[in-house]
C-alpha positions in Angstrom: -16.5 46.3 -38.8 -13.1 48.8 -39.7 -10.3 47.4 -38.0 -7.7 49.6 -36.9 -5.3 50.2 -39.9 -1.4 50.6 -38.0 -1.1 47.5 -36.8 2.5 47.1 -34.2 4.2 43.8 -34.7 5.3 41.9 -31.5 8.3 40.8 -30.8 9.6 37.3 -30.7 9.3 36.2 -27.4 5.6 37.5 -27.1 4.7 35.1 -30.0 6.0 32.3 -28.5 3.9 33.1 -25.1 1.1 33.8 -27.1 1.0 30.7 -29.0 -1.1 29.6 -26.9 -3.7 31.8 -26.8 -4.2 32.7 -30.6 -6.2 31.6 -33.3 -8.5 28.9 -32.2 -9.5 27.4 -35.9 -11.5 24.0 -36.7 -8.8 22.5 -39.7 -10.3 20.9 -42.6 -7.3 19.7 -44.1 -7.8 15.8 -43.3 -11.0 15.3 -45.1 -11.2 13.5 -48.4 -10.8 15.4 -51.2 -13.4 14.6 -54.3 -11.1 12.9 -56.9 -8.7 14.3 -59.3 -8.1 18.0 -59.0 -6.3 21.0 -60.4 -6.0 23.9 -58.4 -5.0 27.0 -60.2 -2.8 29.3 -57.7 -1.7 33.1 -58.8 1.3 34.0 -57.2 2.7 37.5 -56.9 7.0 37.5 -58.4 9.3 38.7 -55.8 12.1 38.4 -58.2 14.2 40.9 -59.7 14.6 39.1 -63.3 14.4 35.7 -64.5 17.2 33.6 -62.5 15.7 34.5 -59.2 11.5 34.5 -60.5 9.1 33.0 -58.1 7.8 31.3 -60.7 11.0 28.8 -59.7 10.0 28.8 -56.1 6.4 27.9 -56.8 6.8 25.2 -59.5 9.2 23.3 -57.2 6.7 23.4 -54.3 4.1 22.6 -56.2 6.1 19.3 -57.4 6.8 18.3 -53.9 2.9 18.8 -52.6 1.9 17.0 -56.0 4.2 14.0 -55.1 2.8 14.1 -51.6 -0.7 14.3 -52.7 -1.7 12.2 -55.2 -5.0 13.1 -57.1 -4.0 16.9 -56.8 -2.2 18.7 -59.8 -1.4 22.6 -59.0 -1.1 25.3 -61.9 1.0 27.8 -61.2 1.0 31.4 -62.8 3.2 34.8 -61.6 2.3 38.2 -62.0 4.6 41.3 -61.6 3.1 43.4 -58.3 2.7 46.2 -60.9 0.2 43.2 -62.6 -0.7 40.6 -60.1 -3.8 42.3 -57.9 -5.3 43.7 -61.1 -4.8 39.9 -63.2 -6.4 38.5 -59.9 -9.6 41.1 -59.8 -10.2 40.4 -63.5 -10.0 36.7 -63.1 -13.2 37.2 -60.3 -15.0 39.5 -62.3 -14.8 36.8 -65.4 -16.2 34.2 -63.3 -13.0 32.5 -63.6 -11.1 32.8 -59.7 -8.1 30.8 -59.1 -8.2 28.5 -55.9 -5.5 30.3 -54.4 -4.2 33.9 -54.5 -1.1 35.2 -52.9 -1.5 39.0 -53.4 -1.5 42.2 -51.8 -5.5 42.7 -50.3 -8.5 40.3 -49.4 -11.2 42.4 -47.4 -12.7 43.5 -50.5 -13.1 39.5 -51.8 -13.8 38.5 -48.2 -16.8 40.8 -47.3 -18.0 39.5 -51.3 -18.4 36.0 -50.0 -15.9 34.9 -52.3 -13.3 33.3 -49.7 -13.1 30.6 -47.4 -12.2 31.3 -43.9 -8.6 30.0 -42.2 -10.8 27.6 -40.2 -12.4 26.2 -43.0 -9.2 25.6 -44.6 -6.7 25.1 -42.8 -5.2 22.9 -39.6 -5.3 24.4 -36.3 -1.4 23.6 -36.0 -1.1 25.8 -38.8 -3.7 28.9 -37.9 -2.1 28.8 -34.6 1.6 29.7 -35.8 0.7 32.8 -37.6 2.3 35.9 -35.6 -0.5 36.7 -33.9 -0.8 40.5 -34.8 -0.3 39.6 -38.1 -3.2 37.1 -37.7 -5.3 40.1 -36.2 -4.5 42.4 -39.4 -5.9 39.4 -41.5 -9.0 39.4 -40.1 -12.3 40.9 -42.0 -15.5 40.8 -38.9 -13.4 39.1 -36.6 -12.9 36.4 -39.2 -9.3 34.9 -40.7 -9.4 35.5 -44.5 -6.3 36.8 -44.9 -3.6 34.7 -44.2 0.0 36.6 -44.0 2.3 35.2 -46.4 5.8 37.2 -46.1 6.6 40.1 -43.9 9.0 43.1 -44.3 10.0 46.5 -43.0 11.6 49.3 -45.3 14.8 51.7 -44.3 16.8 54.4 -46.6 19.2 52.3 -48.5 22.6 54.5 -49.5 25.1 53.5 -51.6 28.4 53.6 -49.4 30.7 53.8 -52.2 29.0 57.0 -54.0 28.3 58.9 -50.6 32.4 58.4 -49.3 33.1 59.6 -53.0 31.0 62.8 -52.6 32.4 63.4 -48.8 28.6 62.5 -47.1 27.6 60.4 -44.1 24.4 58.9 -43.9 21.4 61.2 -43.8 19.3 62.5 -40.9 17.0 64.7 -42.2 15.2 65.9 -45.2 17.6 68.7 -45.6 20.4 65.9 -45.8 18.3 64.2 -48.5 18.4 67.3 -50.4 21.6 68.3 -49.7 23.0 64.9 -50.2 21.3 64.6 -53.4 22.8 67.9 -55.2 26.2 66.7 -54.3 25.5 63.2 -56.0 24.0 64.4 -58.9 27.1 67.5 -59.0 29.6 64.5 -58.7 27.8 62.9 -61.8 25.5 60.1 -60.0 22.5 59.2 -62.3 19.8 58.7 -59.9 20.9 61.0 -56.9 17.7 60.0 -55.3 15.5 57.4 -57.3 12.0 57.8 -56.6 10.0 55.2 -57.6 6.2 56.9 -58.2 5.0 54.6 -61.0 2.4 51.9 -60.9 4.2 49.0 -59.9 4.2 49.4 -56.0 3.5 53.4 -55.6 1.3 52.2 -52.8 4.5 51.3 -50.1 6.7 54.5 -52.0 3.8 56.5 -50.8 3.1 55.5 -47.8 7.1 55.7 -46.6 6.8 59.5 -47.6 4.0 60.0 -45.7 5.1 58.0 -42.2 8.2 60.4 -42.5 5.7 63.8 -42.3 3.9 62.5 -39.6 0.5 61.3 -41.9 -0.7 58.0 -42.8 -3.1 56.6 -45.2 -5.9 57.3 -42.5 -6.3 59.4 -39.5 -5.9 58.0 -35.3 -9.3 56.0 -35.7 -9.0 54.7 -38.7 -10.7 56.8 -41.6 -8.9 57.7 -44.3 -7.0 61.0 -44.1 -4.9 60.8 -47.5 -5.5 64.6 -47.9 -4.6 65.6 -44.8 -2.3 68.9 -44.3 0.6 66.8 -43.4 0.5 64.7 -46.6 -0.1 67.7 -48.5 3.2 69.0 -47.5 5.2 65.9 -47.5 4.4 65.9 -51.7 5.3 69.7 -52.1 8.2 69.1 -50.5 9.0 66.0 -53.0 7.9 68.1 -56.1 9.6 71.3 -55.2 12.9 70.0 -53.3 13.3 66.7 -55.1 12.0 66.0 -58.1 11.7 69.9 -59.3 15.6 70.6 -58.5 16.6 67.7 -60.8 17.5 65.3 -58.0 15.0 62.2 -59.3 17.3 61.2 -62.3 16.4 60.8 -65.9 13.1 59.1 -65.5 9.8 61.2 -64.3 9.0 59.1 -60.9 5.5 58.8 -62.5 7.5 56.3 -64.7 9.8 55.1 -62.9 9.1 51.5 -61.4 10.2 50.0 -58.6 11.8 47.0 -60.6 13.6 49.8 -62.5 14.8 51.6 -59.8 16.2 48.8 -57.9 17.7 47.4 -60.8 19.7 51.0 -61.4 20.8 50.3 -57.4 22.3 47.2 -57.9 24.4 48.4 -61.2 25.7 51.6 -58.9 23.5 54.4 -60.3 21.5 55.4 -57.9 22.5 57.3 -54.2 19.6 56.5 -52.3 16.1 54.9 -52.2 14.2 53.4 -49.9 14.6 49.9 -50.1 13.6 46.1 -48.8 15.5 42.9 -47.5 15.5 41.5 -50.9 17.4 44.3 -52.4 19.9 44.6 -49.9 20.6 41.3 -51.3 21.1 41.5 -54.8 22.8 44.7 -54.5 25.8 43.2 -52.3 26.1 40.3 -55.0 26.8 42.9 -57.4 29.4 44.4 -54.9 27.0 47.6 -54.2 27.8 48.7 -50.1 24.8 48.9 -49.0 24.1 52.0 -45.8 20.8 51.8 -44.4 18.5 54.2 -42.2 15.1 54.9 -40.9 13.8 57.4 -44.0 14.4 60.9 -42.6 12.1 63.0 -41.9 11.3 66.7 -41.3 13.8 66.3 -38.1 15.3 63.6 -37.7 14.6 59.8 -38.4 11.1 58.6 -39.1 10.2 56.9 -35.8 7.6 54.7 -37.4 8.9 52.5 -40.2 6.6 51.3 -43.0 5.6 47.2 -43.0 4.6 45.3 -45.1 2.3 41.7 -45.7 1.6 40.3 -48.3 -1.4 37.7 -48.4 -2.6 34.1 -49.7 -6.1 33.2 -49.7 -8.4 30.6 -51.0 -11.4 31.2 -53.1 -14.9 29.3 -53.0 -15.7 29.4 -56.7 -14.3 26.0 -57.6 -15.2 24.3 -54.4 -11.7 23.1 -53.6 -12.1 24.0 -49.9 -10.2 20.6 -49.0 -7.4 20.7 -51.6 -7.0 23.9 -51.2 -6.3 23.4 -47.3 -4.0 20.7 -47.8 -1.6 22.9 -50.0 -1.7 25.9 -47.7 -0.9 23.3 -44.6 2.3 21.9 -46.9 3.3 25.8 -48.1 3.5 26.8 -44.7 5.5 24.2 -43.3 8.9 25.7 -42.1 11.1 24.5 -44.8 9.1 25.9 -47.4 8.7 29.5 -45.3 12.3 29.4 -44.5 12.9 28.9 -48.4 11.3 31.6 -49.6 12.2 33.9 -46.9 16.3 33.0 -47.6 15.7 33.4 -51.4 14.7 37.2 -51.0 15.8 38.1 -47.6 12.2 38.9 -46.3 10.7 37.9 -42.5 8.5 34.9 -42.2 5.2 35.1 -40.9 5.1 32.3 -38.2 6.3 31.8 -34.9 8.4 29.0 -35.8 10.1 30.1 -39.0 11.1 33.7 -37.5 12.7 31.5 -34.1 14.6 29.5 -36.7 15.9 33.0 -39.0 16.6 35.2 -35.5 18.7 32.2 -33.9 20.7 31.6 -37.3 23.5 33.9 -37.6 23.0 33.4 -41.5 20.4 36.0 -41.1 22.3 38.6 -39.5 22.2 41.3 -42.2 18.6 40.9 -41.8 18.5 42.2 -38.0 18.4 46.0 -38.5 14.8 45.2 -40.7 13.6 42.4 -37.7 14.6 45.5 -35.3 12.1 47.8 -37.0 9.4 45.6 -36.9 7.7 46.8 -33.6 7.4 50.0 -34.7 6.3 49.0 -38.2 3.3 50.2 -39.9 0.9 48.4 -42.3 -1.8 49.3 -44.7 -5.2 49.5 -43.8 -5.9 46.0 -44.8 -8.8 45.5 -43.1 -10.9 47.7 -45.2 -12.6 46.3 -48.2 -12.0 49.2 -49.6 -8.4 49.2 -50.0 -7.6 47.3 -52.8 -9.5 49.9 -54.8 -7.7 52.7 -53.3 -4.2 51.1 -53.5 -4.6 51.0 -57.0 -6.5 54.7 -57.2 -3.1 55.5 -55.2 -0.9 53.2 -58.0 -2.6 55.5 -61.2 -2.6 58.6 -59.9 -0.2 59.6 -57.4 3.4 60.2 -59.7 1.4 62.7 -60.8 1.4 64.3 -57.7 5.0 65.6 -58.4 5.1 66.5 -61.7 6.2 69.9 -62.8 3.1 72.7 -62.7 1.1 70.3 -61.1 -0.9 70.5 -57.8 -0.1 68.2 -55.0 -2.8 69.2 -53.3 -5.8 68.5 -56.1 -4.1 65.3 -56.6 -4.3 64.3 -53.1 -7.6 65.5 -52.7 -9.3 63.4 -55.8 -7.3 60.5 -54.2 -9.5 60.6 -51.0 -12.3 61.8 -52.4 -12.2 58.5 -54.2 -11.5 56.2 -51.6 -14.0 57.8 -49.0 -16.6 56.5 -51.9 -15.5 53.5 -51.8 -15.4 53.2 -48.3 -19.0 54.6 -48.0 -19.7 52.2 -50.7 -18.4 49.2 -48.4 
C-alpha cells in the first residue's frame, strides 16, 4: 500500500499527548540471545573529515553496549552518503547483509522480506518514543520497518560577512538569488552560489529546488510527478539563471559534492547554499557568520521547507533478531540520541530526546531548523521504489543543468524510470 509521501511533523507537545496512543509493539529485546555473536552494523558518516567521523561515534557506542552485553561483539563500518546506500544494496545482493543498517531507504528491503519488523525487535518503551509521524513515514503495509534515526530541516545559509561586503541583505526571491549572486561573484567570491548537483546527496539538493517551484518528487496523491511542468521550470531556471551566467563557481554542479561544497562554506568561499544543522556548526567554529532563510522561491520564501530522516533497520539474514534488538534498545537510549544529535547539530527522533534539546538553551541556534519542522517535507519513503529512484535522481540529475543540455529530457527519463520501478513494485 503507497503511503502518502509529504509527511508534516508535529510539534512537541502533540508528541508528548500522543505518547500514549502510538506504536503499540510486542518487544523482543529480553529474550536470550544464542551464544557468542558479532553483529556487523553499516553506518552512514555525518562527518565533515576525520576528527568529527561517525565512525568515532559508533565505535564508542558499540564499546559501551559490548561491556553491557556480554556475548555480543559489534563490527562497525561507515560509508560516505555518496557510498553508504549503494555499499548496503551490494552487501544484500551478495548474500552477505549486515545485521543493522542505518541508511537513507527500507521499503524496497522491507516489501523483499529481508527485515525484521520494530515489534519483532525492539521494546515497546522504545517503539513507543518514536515521534509519532515520524513513526508513520517508517511504515511499509502498516508495518514499522523503518525506524527514524536523525531528523533535520534545510534553510538558505548566507555568509554574513561576504553579503555586508557586497552591500546585500538576505534574499527573498529568486531574483535576489540571482542578483545576489552577480554581485558576489563581481566582488571576487568563488562560489557565489555553490550548487551541489553531484552524486553524493543530489537527492535533498533536488528536492529543495523543486519545494521552492511549487513541485515535489510526486504529485497531491502520491505518484510520482518528477517531470511535472513546475519542475521543468525550476531546472531551466537553474541552468539558464544560475549555473549558465557563471554564478555556480569553478566546479560543474554535476561535480560538485555536497562534502565539497560545505567544506568551501566553512573556509569563506562560498555566498550561499542551502545548508543543514551540522554545517551551521562547523562553519561558526571556523568563524564563518552564518544568515539563514527559507530557500526563496519564485515570490517570496518557500513555505514548505525540505525534511529529512535518515533510517536504521535490522536485517533477517543472520538471524540476530534478539541481539539485534538489544543494541537498537541501548542506541536509542537518550544519552546516546542526545550524543549524536549535539555532535552534528541535527533533531532527535524521540519524544524524550527532542523535550531534553528544546528545554536546553544549549540548543538555541538550533530553534529556527525545530521551527521549520511542521511545515517540513520528506521523501516518499514509503515507496519501495525509492531507493532506486534516489539514486536514478543521484546519477543523472547534474546533468540536468549542464550547458546545451535539456532540462526537460533529463527530467522526463528520470520519471520515466521511476514509474517502472514503481509499476515494478
Amino acid at each position: 500500500m503507497d503511503r502518502a509521501v509529504q509527511r508534516r511533523f508535529v510539534g512537541l507537545t502533540a508528541v508528548v499527548a500522543a505518547l500514549g496512543m502510538t506504536v503499540t509493539l510486542s518487544g523482543c529485546a529480553s529474550d536470550d540471545g544464542g551464544g557468542d555473536v558479532t553483529l556487523r552494523l553499516v553506518a552512514a558518516d555525518y562527518g565533515t573529515g576525520a576528527e568529527n567521523t561517525s565512525k568515532k561515534y559508533w565505535d564508542d557506542v558499540a564499546v559501551k553496549f559490548e561491556k553491557a552485553n556480554p556475548g555480543i561483539d559489534v563490527d562497525v563500518s561507515v560509508y560516505s552518503w555518496k557510498d553508504v546506500d549503494r555499499e548496503v544494496a551490494e552487501m544484500v545482493k551478495a548474500g552477505k547483509a549486515p545485521d543493522i543498517a542505518q541508511i537513507g531507504a527500507f521499503a524496497d528491503y522491507a516489501q523483499a522480506d529481508k527485515l525484521y519488523t520494530a515489534d519483532e525487535m525492539i521494546a515497546i518503551r522504545t517503539g513507543s518514543n518514536f515521534l509519532p509521524s515520524l513513526t508513520y513515514a517508517g511504515e511499509v503495509d502498516g508495518k514499522l520497518y523503518g525506524l527514524p534515526f536523525v531528523a533535520s530541516t534545510r534553510l538558505l545559509f548566507y555568509n554574513k560577512g561576504l553579503f555586508d561586503k557586497a552591500g546585500l541583505g538576505a534574499p527573498q526571491t529568486r531574483d535576489d538569488i540571482r542578483s545576489d549572486a552577480a554581485a558576489l561573484k563581481k566582488s571576487g567570491v568563488t562560489y557565489p552560489f555553490a550548487l551541489p548537483l553531484g552524486k553524493e546527496e543530489s537527492q535533498a539538493e533536488t528536492l529543495m529546488w523543486l519545494l521552492s517551484g511549487g513541485g515535489g518528487y510526486t504529485d497531491e496523491v502520491g505518484n510520482y510527478d518528477i517531470d511535472s511542468p513546475a519542475n521543468v521550470a525550476t531546472f531551466q531556471w537553474l541552468q539558464n539563471d544560475l549555473v549558465g551566467k557563471g554564478l555556480t563557481g569553478p566546479v560543474a554542479p554535476k561535480e560538485l559534492d555536497r562534502a565539497k561544497a560545505f567544506d568551501a562554506f566553512t573556509k569563506g568561499e562560498v555566498g550561499m547554499l542551502n545548508g543543514h544543522p551540522t554545517l551551521m556548526q562547523e562553519a561558526e567554529k571556523k568563524g564563518i557568520e552564518v544568515g539563514m532563510v527559507p530557500l526563496p522561491g519564485i515570490d517570496g520564501p518557500t513555505k514548505g521547507s525540505m525534511g529529512v530522516a535518515d533510517w536504521m533497520m535490522g536485517f533477517k539474514q543472520n538471524g540476530h533478531r534478539v541481539e539485534i534488538g538489544k543494541f537498537l534498545d541501548f542506541a536509542y537510549k537518550d544519552e546516546n540520541v542526545l550524543a549524536f544529535a549535539d555532535q552534528y547539530d541535527l533533531l532527535p527522533v524521540t519524544s524524550s530526546a527532542s523535550l531534553a534539546m528544546e528545554a536546553d538553551s544549549r540548543h538555541e541556534p538550533l530553534h529556527e531548523f525545530l521551527a521549520a519542522l511542521p511545515n517540513s517535507q520528506l521523501y516518499p519513503f514509503g515507496k519501495t521504489s525509492w531507493a532506486q529512484v534516489s539514486e536514478s535522481i543521484k546519477e543523472k540529475i547534474g546533468s540536468a543543468v549542464e550547458p546545451g543540455a535539456s532540462p526537460e529530457s533529463v527530467l522526463v527519463q528520470i520519471a520515466s524510470q521511476a514509474r517502472q520501478a514503481e509499476s515494478a513494485e
